[in-house]
ZADO-1210 file (C-alpha; in nm, 4 decimals, padded with zeros to 6 digits):
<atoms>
<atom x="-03.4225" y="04.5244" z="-00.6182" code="UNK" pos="1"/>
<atom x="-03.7304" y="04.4696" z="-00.8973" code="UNK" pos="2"/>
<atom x="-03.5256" y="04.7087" z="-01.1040" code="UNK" pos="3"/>
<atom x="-03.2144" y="04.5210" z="-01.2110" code="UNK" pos="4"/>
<atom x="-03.3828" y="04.2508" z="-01.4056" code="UNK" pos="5"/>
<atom x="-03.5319" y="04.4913" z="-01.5805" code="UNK" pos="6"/>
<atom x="-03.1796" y="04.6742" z="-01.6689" code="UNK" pos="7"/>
<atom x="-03.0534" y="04.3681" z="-01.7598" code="UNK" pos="8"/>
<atom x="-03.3053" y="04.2959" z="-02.0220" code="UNK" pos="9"/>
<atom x="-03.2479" y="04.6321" z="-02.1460" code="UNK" pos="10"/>
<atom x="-02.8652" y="04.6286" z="-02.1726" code="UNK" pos="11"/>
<atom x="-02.9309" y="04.2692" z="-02.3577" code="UNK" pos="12"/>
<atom x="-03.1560" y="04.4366" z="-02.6022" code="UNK" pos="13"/>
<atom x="-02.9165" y="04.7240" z="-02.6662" code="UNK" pos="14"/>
<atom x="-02.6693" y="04.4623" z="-02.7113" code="UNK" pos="15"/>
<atom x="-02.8060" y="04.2711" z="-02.9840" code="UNK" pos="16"/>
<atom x="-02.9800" y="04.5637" z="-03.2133" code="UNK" pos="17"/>
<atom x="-02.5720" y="04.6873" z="-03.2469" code="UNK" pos="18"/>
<atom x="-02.3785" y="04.3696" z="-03.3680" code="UNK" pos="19"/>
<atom x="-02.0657" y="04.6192" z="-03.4080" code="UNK" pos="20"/>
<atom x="-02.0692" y="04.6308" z="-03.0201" code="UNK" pos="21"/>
<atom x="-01.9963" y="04.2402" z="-03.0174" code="UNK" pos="22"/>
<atom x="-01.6623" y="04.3023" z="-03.2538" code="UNK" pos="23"/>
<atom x="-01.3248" y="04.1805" z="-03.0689" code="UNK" pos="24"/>
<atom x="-01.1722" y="04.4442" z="-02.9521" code="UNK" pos="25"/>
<atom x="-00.8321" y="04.2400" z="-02.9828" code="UNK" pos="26"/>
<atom x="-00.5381" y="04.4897" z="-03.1831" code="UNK" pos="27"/>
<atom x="-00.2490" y="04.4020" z="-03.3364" code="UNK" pos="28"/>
<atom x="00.0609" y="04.6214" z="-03.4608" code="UNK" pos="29"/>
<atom x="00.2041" y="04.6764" z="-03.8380" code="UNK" pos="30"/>
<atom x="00.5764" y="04.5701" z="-03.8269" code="UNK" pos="31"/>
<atom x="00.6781" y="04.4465" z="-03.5315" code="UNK" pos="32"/>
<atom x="00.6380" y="04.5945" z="-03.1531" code="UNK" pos="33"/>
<atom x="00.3570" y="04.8049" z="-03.0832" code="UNK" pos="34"/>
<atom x="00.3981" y="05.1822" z="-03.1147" code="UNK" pos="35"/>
<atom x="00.2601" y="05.5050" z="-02.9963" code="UNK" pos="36"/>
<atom x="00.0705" y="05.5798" z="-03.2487" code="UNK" pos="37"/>
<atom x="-00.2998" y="05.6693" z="-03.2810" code="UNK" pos="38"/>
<atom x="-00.5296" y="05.3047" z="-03.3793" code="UNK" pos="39"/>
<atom x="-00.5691" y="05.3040" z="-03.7401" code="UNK" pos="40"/>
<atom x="-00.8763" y="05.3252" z="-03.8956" code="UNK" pos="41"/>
<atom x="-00.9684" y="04.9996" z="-04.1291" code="UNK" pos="42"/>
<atom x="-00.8910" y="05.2813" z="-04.4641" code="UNK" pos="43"/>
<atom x="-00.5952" y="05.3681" z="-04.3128" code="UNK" pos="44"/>
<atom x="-00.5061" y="05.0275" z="-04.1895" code="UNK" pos="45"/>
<atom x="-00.6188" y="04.9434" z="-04.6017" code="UNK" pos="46"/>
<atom x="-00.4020" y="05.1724" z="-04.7266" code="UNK" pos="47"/>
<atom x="-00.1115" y="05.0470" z="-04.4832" code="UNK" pos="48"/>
<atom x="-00.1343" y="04.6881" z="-04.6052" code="UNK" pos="49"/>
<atom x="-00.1500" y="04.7417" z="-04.9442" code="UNK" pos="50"/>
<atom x="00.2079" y="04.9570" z="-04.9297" code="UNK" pos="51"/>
<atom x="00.3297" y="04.7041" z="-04.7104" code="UNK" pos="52"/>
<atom x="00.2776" y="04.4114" z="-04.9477" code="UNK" pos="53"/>
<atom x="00.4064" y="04.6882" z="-05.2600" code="UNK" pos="54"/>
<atom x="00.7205" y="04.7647" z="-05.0757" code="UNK" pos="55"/>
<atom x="00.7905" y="04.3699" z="-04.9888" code="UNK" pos="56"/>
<atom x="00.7051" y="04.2835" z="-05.3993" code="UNK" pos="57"/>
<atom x="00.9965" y="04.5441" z="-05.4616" code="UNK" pos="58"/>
<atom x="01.2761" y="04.4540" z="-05.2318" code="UNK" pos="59"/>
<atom x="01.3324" y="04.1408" z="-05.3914" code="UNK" pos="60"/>
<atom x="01.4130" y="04.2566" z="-05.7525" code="UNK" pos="61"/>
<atom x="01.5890" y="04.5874" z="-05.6292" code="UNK" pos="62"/>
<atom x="01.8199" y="04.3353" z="-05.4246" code="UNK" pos="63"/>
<atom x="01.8708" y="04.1209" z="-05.7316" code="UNK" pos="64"/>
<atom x="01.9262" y="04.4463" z="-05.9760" code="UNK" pos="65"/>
<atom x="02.2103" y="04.5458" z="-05.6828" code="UNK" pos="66"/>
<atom x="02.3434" y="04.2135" z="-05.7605" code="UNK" pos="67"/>
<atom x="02.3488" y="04.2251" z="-06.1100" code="UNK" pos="68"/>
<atom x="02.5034" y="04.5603" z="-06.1711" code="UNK" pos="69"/>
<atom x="02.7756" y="04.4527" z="-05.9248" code="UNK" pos="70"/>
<atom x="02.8402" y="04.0971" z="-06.1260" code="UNK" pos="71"/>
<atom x="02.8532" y="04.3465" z="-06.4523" code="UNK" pos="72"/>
<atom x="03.0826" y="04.5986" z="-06.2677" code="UNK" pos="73"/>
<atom x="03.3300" y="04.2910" z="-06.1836" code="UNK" pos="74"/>
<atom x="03.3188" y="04.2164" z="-06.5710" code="UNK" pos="75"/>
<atom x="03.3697" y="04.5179" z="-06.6872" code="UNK" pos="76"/>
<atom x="03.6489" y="04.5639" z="-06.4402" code="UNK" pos="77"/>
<atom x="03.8211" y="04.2390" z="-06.5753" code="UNK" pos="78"/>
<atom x="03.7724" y="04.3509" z="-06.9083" code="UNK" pos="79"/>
<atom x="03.9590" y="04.6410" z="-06.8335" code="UNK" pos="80"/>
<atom x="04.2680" y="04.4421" z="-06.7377" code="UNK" pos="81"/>
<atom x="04.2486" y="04.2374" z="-07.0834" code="UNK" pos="82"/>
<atom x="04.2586" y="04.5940" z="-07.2022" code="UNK" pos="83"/>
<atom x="04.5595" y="04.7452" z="-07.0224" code="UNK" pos="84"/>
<atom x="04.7232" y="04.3988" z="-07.1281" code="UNK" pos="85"/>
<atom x="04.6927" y="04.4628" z="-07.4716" code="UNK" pos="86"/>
<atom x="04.8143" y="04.8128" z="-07.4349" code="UNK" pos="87"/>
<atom x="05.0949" y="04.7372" z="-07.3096" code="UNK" pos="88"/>
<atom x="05.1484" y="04.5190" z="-07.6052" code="UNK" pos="89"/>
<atom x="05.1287" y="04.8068" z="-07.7967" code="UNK" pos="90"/>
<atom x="05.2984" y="05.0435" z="-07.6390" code="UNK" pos="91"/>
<atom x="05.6142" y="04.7913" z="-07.6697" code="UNK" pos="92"/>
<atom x="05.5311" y="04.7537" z="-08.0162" code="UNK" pos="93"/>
<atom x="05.5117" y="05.1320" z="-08.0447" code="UNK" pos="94"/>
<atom x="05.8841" y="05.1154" z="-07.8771" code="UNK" pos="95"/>
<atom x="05.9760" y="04.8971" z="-08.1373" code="UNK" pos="96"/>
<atom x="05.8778" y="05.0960" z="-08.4341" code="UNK" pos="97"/>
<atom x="06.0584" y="05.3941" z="-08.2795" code="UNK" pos="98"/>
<atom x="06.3646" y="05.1899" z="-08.2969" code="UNK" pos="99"/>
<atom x="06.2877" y="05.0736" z="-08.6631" code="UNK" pos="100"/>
<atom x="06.2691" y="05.4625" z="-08.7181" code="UNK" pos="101"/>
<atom x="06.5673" y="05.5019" z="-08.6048" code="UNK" pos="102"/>
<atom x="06.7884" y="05.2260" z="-08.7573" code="UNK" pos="103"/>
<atom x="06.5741" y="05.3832" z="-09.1049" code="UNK" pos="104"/>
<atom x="06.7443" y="05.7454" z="-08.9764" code="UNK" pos="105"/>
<atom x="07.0681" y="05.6158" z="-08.9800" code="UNK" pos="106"/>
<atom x="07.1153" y="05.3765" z="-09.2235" code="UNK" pos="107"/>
<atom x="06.9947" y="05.6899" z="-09.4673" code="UNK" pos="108"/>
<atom x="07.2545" y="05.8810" z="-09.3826" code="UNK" pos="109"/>
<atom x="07.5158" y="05.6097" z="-09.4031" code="UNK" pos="110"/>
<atom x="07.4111" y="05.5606" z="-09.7689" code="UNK" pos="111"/>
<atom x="07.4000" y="05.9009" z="-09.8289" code="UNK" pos="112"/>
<atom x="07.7613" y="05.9283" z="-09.7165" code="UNK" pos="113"/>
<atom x="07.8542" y="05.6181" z="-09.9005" code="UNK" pos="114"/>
<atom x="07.6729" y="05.7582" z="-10.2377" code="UNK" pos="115"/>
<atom x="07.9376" y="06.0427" z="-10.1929" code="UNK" pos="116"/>
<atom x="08.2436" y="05.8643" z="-10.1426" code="UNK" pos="117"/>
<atom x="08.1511" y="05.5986" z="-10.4457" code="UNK" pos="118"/>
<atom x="08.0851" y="05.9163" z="-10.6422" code="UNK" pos="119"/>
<atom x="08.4102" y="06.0749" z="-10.5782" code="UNK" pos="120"/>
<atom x="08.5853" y="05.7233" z="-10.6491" code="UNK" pos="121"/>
<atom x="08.4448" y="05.7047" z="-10.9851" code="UNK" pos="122"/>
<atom x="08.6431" y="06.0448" z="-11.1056" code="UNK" pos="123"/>
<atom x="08.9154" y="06.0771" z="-11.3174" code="UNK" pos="124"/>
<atom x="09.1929" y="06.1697" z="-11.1062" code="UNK" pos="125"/>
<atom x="09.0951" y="05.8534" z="-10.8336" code="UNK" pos="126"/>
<atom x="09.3210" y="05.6293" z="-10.9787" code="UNK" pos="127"/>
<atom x="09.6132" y="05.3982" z="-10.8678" code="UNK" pos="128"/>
<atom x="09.6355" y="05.1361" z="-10.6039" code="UNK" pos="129"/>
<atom x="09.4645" y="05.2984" z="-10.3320" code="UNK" pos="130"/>
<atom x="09.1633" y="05.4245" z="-10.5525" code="UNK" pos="131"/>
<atom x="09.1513" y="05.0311" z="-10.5912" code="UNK" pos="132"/>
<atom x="09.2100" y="05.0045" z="-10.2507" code="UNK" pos="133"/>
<atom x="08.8907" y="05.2673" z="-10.1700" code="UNK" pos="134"/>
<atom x="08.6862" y="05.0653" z="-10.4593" code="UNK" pos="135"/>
<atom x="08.7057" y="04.7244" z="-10.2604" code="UNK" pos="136"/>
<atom x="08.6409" y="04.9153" z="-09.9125" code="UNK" pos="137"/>
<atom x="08.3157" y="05.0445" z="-10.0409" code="UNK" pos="138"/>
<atom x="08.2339" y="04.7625" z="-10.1844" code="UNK" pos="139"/>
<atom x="08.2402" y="04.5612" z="-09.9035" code="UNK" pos="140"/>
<atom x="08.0527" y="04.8700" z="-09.6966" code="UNK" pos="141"/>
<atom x="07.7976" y="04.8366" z="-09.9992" code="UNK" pos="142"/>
<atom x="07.7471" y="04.4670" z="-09.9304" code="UNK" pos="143"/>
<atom x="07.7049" y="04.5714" z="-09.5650" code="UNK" pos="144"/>
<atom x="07.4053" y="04.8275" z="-09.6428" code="UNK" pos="145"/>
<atom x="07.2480" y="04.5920" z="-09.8167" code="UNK" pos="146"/>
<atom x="07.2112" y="04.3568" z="-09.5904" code="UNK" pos="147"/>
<atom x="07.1131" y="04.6286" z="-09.3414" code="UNK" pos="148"/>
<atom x="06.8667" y="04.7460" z="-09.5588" code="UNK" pos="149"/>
<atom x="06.7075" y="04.4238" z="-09.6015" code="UNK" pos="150"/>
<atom x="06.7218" y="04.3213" z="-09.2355" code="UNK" pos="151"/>
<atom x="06.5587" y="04.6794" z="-09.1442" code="UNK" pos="152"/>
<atom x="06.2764" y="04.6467" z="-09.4257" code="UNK" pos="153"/>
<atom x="06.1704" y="04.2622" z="-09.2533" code="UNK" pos="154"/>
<atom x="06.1840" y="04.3944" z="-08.9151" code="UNK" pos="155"/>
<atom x="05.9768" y="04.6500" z="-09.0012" code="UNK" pos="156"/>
<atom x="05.7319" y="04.3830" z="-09.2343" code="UNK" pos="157"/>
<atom x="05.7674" y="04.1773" z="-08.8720" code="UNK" pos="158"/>
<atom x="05.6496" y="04.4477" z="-08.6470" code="UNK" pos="159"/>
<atom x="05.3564" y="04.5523" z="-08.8812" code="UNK" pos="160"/>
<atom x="05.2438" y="04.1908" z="-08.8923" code="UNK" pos="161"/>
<atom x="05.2188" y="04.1629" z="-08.5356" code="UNK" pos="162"/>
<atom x="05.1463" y="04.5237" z="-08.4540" code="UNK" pos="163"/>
<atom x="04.8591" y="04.5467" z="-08.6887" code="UNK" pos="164"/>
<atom x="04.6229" y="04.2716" z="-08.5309" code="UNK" pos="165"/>
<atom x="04.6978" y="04.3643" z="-08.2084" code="UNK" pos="166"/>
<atom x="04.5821" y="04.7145" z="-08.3103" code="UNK" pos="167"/>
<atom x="04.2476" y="04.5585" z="-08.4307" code="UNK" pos="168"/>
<atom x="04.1992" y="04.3607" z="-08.1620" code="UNK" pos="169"/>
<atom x="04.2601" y="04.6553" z="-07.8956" code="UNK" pos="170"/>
<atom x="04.0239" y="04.8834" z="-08.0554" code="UNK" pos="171"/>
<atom x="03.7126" y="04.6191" z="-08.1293" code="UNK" pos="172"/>
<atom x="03.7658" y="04.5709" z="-07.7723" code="UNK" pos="173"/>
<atom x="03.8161" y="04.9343" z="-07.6615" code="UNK" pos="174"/>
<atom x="03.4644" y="04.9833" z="-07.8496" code="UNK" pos="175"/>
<atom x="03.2688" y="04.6591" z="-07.7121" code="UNK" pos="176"/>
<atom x="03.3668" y="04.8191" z="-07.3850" code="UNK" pos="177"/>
<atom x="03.2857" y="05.1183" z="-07.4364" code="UNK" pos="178"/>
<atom x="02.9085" y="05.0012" z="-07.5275" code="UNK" pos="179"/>
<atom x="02.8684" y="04.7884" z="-07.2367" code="UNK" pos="180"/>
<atom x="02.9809" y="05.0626" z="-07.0032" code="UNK" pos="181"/>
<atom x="02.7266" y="05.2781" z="-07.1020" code="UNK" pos="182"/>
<atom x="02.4637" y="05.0301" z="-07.1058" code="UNK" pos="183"/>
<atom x="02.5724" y="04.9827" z="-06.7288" code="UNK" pos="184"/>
<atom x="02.5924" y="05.3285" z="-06.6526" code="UNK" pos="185"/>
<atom x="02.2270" y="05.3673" z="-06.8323" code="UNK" pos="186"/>
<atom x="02.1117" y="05.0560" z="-06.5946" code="UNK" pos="187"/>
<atom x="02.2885" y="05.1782" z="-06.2567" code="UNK" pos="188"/>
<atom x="02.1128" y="05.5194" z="-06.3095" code="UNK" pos="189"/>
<atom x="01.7800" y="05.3824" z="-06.3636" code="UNK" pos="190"/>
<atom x="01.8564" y="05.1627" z="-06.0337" code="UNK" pos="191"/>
<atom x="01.9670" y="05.4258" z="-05.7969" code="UNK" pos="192"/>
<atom x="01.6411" y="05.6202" z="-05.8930" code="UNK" pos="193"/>
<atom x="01.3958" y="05.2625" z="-05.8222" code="UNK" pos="194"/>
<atom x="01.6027" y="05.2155" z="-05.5476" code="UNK" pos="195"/>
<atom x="01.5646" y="05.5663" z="-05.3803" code="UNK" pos="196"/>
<atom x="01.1887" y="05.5761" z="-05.4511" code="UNK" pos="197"/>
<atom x="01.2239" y="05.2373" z="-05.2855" code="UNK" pos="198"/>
<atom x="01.3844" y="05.4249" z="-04.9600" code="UNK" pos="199"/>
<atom x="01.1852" y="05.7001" z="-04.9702" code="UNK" pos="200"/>
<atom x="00.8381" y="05.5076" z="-04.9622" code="UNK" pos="201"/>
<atom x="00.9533" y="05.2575" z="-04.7374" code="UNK" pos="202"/>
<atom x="01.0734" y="05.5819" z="-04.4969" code="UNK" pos="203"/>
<atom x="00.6905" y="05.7119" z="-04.5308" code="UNK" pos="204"/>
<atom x="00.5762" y="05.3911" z="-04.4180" code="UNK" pos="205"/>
<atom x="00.7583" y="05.3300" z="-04.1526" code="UNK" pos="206"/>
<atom x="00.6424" y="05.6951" z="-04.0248" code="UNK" pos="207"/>
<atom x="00.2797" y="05.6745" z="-04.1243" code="UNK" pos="208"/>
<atom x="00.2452" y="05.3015" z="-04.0464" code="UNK" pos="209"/>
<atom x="00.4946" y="05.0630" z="-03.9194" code="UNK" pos="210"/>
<atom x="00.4379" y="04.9812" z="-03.5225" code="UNK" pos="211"/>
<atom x="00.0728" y="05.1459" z="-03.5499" code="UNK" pos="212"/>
<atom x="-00.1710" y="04.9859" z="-03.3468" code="UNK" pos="213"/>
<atom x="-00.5056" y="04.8196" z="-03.5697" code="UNK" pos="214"/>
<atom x="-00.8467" y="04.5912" z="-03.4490" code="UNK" pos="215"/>
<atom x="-00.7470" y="04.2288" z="-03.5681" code="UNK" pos="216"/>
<atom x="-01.1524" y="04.2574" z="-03.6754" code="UNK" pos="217"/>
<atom x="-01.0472" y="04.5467" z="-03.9189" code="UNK" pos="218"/>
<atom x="-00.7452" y="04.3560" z="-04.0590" code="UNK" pos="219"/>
<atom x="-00.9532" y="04.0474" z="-04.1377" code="UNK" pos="220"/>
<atom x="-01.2515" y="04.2358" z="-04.2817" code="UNK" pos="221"/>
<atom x="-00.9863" y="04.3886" z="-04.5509" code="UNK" pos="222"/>
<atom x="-00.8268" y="04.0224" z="-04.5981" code="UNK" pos="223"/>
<atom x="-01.1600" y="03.9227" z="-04.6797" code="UNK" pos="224"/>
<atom x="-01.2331" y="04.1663" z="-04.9489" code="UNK" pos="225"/>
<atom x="-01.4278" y="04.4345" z="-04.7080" code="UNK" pos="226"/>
</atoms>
């Protein structure tokens, strides 16, 4: 019985020369629900935190590039409408020309044919009433390719007016489009690879740290600059 008082003043002693003994032995866990894991040392629990608050510093912008490129995706989709809208201006405009060609086909060989007959008609042995006759006829048919010429030669100033802007317009477009695909394509790549480092770290920490049990005394001593 005289011994305990004197084990007690001994354990008190011990007690107070090692302040670490008198540390909370309270823990916490890194993400949520405690784990399995082996308790982290205060460098590993360090080196934890400081990934933790990296990888929550990065999800933000990565989520607002995502958005972005998806915004500029939807643009450049509507741009290619305005696109196909004015090709398929131009490909009626193209139908039209084709259709200018031909009237131009034609109408060449109906003056060629009519430059044969009015030659004939103007020999010496064409003469009498129906020579006369013949002269009138290709008269009138001369009046008639005239005006055919002329109507063929504004349709075809028509078309070019209309045609030619469109044209312009299509490929300044076509080009402008071009650019700012690339640039997206340029951007999207450099995403994917921030947003796959992104993955990738935030798979290591889950595995290294997330659910890994810590002393609340370590946490605050790194908080604290320790």
């Amino acid at each position: 019985m005289m011994m305990r008082p004197r084990l007690l003043a001994l354990a008190c002693a011990l007690y107070l020369a090692n302040p670490a003994a008198a540390q909370s032995g309270a823990t916490k866990s890194l993400g949520g629900a405690m784990g399995s894991g082996k308790l982290l040392t205060r460098e590993q629990l360090r080196i934890c935190l400081a990934q933790q608050k990296d990888l929550a510093a990065r999800k933000g912008p990565l989520e607002a590039g995502r958005d972005r490129l998806e915004r500029e995706r939807k643009s450049l989709d509507e741009g290619a409408a305005s696109l196909d809208a004015l090709r398929a201006e131009i490909d009626r405009f193209r139908t039209e020309a084709d259709d200018i060609r031909r009237r131009g086909t034609e109408l060449a060989q109906k003056i060629a044919d009519f430059n044969e007959r009015a030659r004939k008609i103007q020999e010496p042995a064409a003469a009498g009433p129906m020579a006369e006759r013949q002269r009138q006829s290709l008269e009138r048919e001369k009046a008639a390719l005239d005006k055919a010429s002329k109507d063929l030669e504004s349709d075809r100033a028509g078309l070019a007016a209309r045609a030619e802007p469109a044209a312009k317009a299509y490929n300044e477009q076509l080009e402008q489009r071009n650019r700012v695909a690339a640039d997206w394509n340029a951007s999207r790549t450099q995403f994917s690879r921030g947003a796959q480092a992104y993955e990738s770290e935030l798979a290591d920490w889950k595995t290294d740290c997330e659910g890994r049990p810590y002393r609340e005394d370590d946490e605050k001593a790194i908080l604290s600059g320790g």
